[in-house]
N, C-alpha and C positions, 0 to 999 in steps of 0.2 A: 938260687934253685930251691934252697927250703926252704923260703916266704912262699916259692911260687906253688908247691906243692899243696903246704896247707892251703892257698887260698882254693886251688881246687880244689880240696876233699870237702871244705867248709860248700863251694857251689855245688857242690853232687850231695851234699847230705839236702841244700835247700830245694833243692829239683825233689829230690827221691818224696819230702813235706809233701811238695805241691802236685805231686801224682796224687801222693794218699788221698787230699782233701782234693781234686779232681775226680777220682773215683768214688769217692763217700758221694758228691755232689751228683754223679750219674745215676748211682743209686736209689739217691734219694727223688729223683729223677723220672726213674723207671718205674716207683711207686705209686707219685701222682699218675702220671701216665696210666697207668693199671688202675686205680682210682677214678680218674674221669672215666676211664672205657664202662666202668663198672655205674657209674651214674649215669652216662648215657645209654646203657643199656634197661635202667630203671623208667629213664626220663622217654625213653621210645614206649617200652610197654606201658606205662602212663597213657602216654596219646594213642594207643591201640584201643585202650578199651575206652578211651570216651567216646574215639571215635564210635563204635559199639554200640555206647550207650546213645549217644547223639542219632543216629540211625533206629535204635527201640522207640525215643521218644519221638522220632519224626513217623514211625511207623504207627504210635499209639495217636497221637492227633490228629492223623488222617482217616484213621477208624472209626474217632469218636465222630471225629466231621460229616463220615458218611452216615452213622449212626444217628445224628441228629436231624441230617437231613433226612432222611429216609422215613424219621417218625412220625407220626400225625399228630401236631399238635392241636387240640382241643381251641376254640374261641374263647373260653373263660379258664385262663392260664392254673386257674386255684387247682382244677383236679387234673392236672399233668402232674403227679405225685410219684410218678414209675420212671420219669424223664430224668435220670441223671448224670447231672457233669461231675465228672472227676476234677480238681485242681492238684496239678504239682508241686506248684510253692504253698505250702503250707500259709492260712490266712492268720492276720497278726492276731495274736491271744487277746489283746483290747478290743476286738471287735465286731467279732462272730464267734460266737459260742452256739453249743446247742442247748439243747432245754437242762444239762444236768451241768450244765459250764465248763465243759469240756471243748476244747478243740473242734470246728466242723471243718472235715475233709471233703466233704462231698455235698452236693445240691440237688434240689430239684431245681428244675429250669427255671419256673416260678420265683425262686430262692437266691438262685443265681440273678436272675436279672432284676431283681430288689436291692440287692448285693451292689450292681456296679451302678446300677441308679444312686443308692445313696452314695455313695464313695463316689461318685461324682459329683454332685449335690445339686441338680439339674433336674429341672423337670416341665414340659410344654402340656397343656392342658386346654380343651377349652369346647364349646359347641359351636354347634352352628344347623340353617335350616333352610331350607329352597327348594325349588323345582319349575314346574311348568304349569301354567293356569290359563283357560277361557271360561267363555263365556257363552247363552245363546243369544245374548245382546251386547256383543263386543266387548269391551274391557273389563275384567269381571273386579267386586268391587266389595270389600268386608265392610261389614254393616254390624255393629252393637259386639264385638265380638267376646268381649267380656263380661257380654251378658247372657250370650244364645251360646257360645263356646268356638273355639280357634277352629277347632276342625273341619275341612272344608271352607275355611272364614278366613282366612288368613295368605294374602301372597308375597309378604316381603321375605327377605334373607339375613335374618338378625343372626349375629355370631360374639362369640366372648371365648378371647384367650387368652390363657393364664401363664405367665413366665415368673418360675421362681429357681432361687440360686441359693446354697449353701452358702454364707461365707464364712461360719465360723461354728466345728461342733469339738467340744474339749472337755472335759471332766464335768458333766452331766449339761452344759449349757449347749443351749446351740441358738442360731442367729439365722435368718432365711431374709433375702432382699425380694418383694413379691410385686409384679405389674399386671395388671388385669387391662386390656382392651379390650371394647365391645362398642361394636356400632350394627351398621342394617347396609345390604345389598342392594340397590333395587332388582327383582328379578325381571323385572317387566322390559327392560333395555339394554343395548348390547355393551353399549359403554357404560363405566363407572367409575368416572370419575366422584372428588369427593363431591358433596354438594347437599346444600339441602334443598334445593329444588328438587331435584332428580330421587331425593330418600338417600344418595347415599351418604353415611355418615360415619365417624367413627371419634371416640373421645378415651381419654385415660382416665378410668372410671376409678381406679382404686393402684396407690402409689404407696408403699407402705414396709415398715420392716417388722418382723417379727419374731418374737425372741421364746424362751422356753427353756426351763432353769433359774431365773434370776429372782425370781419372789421368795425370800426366804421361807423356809420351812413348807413351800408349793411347789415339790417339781419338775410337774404336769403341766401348772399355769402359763398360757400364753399372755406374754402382755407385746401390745401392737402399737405404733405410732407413725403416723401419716394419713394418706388418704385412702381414708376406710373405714367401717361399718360395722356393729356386729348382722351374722348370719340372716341372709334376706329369708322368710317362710311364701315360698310361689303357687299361689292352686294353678295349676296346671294346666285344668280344662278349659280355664276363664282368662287365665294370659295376667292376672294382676297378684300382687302380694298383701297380706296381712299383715308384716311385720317388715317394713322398708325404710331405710332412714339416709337420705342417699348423703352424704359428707365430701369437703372440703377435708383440710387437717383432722388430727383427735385423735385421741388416747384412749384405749383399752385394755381390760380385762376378762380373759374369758376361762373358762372350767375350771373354777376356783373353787373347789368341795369345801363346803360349810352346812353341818349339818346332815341330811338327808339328801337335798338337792345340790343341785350345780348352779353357781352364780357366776351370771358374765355384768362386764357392766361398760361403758363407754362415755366420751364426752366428748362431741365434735361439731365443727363449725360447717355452717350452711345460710352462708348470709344473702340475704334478699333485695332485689329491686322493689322498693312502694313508690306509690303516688305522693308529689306531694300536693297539697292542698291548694297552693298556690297557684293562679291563675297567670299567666303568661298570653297574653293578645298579640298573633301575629297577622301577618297579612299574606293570601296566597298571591299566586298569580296575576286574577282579574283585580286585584286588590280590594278585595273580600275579607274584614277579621273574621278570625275564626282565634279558640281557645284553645291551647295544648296545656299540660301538664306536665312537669320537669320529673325522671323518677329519681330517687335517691337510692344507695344503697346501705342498708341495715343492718349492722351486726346481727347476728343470730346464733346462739348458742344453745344444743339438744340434752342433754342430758336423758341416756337411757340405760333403766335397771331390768335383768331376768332373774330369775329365778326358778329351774324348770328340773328336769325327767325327777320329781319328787314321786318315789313309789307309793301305786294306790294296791289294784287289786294286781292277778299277775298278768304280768304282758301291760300293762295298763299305766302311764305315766302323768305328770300335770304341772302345769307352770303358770306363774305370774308376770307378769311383762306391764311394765309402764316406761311412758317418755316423756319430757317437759322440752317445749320448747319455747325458750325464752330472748325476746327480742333487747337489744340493749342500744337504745337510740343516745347518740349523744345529747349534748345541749344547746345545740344547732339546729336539731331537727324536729324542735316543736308542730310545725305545721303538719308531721308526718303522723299518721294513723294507722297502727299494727297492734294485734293484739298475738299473745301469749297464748298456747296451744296442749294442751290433754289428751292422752292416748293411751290405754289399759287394754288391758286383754288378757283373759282367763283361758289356757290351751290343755285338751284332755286328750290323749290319743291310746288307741288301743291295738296293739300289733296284735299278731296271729290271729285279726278278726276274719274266718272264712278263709284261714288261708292269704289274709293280703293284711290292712289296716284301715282303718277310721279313725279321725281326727277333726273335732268339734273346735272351732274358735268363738266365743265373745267376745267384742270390743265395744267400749265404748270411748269416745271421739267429741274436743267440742271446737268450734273456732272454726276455722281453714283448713284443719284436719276432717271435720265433723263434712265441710263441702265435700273436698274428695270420695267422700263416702255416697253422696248424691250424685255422681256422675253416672250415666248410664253406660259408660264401657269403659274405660281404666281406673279404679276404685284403692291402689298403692295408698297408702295412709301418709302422704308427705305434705307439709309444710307451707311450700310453694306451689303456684296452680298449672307452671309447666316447665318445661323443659329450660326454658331461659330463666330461671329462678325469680318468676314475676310475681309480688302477692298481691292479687288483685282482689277487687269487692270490700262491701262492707260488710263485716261481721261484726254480728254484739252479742258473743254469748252463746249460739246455737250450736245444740247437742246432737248427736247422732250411735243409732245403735245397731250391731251388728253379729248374725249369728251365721257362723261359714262351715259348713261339713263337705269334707275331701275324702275319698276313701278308694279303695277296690275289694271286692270277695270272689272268689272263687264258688258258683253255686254247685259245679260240678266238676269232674276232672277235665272236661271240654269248654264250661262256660261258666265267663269272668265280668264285670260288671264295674264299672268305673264312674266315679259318678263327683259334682262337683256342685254343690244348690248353695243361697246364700239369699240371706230375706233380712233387707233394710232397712227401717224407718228414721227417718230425725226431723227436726223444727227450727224453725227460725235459721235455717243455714243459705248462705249465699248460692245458689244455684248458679256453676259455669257455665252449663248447655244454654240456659236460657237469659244468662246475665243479670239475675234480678235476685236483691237481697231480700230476708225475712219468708226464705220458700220452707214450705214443711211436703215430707214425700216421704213416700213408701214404695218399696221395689222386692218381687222375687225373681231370680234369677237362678237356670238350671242349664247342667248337662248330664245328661248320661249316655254311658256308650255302653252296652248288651254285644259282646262277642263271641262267637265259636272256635276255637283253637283247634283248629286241623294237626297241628303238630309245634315242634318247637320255635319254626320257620315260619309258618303260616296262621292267619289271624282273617278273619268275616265276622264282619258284623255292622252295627249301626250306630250314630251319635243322635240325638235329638235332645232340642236345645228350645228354651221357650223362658221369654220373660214379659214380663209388665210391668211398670213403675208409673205413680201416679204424681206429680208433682201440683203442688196448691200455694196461687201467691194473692193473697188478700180474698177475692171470692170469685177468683180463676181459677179453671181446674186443667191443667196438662195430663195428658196420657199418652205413655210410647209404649206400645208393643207389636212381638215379632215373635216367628218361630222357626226353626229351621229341621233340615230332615238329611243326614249324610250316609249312604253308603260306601261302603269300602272294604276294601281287600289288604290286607298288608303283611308285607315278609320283612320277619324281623329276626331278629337273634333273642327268644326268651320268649316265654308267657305271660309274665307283666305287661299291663298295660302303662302301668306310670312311672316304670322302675327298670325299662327295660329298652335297650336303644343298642345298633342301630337299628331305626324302623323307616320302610319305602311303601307306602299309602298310595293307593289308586283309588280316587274318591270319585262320586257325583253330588252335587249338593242345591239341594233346594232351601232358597228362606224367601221369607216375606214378612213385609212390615206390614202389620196388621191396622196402625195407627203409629202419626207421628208427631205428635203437637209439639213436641219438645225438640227432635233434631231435623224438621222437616229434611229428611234423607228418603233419596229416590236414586233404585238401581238405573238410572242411565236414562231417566223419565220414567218408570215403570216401578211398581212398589213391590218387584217379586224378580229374581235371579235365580238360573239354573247354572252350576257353573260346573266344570270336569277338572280335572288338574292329578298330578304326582308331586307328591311331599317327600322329601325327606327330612329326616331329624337324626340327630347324632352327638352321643357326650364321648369325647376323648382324652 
């Protein structure tokens, strides 16, 4: 009975332990308990006021939304300067700053969508040109237009679009992948398919990457590689360029500051079909020989230096421009005959002339270049004689020289004057028009258009257009001339005439070929056309 006793007292002392540490354990129990109550009552009013705030900022973007809509935005985004976005995420400190390198919080619209454009690194660009054309003698039909002027002259649908991509911009360097397409509509048909029957057409004219950053101690300087050119110079009134080099691959440099001036420089391939010499006798049909000639293709490598906006007076700039283009035949192609090509050109131009500019070119040209320069309507200073990289003729040596003024002024706050003249002589150059080597010729060539500005929308006024060129081959004498007469109405966006697009033209236009010895061209039998038509043009 006394074993039994203590063994109880010993089990009621261990019971009475396991209350205590039962009740510590409720306790401590009751704490947590009181503890989470107390964090979820932090963790509710938390989500009370995001919700809140979630609600302000849905309320602020719908504001701004109406607010932007509502605004009139201006055509030329530069003075929407009052238009601003707020942003809430603050933008990264690498990459917008404002003028004192501080933080920018806020945008003009302008600003803003600069903003997301680069940070995308995306950008679609390009022109284009069309409308509707007759005639009072059915199909209406441009004649010299590079020489009398585009306007009222002109009905195809040329276009050129620019796609370029970011792919890489990091501690000062950046990288850009650039595709340029351009070909021609025909606007005369309802189909267009591609073709070069039809005019329609289209090629990959410029395929290219281009970089900025990477020349040590330049970096501003662009350097390019692929297919591509430096900067084409287009007179505008006359449809043809001064300064064109069209390329294959090759390598450049462009606004490389040295000195005073800006120096670009390039080296790229444009290799050509020649004749070769060799005779080939086949037999056609009726089994008749007859001669063909096999072409071959030629290496050709350009080499072109600038040198330009070197300050004269004020407003006033000037540049040096030469090309070599140098043939590099193998030693297989003895029987082939190409000559080596020269191309310089002294450029003076003067801004705020009148309110607008003027820009004088000299060139001088010898070879197959020097020809280009003798055509009576596209004058582009290249290499090859067309479009399929053909070098045709013989040339030994013939020079050619060239003095080209493009401008506009302002004579009044009403009226502006555009104007595009260019006066040619050269010797001893292969004439294309007329197929005959050793021609010597002289040409002037004009446009000018005299306008009235009704307002910033509206534009009247006149083009007239008038050339002559005299071509001489042994003690032949060719003469082609023509002049033409355009009126027209046009609503555009600006007062520029040469700088200033979009522009929608309601023209009528009269030319006539006064003399053609050289392209015998006849509007549709008749040596005079009146034609009607709506142009549009447009840079986007």
């Amino acid at each position: 009975m006394a074993a039994t006793q203590d063994e109880l007292e010993a089990r009621i002392a261990l019971l009475e332990q396991k209350l205590l540490a039962l009740s510590q354990e409720s306790n401590d129990l009751k704490k947590q308990v009181i503890e989470s109550n107390k964090q979820l009552a932090k963790l509710n009013s938390h989500l009370q006021q995001q919700v809140v705030i979630n609600n302000q900022k849905k309320t602020l973007k719908n504001s701004q939304k109406a607010t932007i809509t509502k605004q009139h935005l201006p055509t030329n985004p530069v003075h929407a300067s009052n238009n601003q976005i707020v942003l809430v995420n603050t933008p990264k400190t690498d990459t917008v700053r404002d003028e004192n390198n501080s933080e920018k919080t806020s945008f003009t619209l302008a600003e803003f969508k600069d903003y997301i454009k680069d940070e995308i690194g995306f950008s679609y660009n390009g022109y284009f040109r069309g409308g509707w054309s007759t005639s009072s003698n059915g199909k209406p039909k441009n004649y010299a237009e590079g020489a009398l002027g585009r306007f009222g002259n002109e009905y195809g649908g040329w276009y050129d679009l620019i796609f370029k991509q970011k792919v890489y911009d990091q501690d000062g360097r950046r990288v850009d992948a650039i595709v340029m397409i351009d070909g021609n509509v025909a606007t005369n048909k309802a189909a267009g398919l591609f073709n070069t029957q039809d005019d329609n057409i289209m090629q990959f004219s410029d395929i290219y990457l281009e970089t900025k950053g990477f020349v040590p101690s330049f970096p501003d300087v662009k350097l390019w590689v692929g297919k591509h050119s430096l900067p084409y110079n287009e007179i505008q009134m006359l449809d043809w360029k001064t300064q064109k080099t069209p390329a294959g691959g090759g390598i450049g440099i462009e606004n490389l500051n040295i000195g005073i001036g800006t120096f670009d420089l390039a080296l790229v391939r444009a290799d050509v079909n020649v004749k070769n010499k060799k005779e080939i006798i086949k037999n056609d049909s009726n089994g008749n020989k007859f001669t063909q000639y096999k072409k071959e293709e030629v290496d050709l490598n350009q080499l072109e230096i600038r040198y330009r906006d070197i300050p004269l007076w004020r407003n006033a700039t000037f540049g040096v421009n030469a090309r070599y283009s140098a043939p590099n035949k193998s030693k297989i192609q003895n029987s082939v005959s190409i000559k080596n090509a020269w191309l310089g050109s002294f450029v003076l131009r003067q801004n705020e002339f009148f309110g607008g500019f003027n820009q004088f070119t000299l060139q001088t040209a010898t070879n197959s270049v020097a020809s280009q320069l003798a055509n009576i309507n596209t004058n582009n200073p290249e290499f090859a004689s067309n479009s399929d990289n053909d070098y045709i003729g013989l040339h030994t040596g013939g020079k050619a020289y060239r003095l080209v003024s493009e401008g506009e002024a302002y004579l009044s706050d009403n009226i502006i004057v555009a104007h595009a003249l260019a006066l040619t002589s050269g010797n001893d150059v292969y004439s294309y028009d007329l197929n005959l080597p050793h021609s010597d010729f002289k040409s002037f060539k004009s446009a000018i258009r005299p306008a009235y500005i009704w307002d910033t929308y509206n534009q009247s006024g006149v083009e007239l257009g008038y050339f002559r060129q005299k071509n001489k081959v042994k003690s032949k004498t060719y003469v082609e001339e023509g002049y033409k007469t355009t009126l027209y109405h046009s609503f555009k966006v600006g007062k520029s005439i040469l700088s200033s697009r979009p522009d929608i033209r309601f023209y009528v236009s009269y030319i006539e070929a006064l003399q053609n010895d050289i392209s015998k061209f006849y509007f549709n039998g008749k040596d005079h056309q009146i034609s009607f038509g709506v142009q549009t043009e447009v840079w986007f």
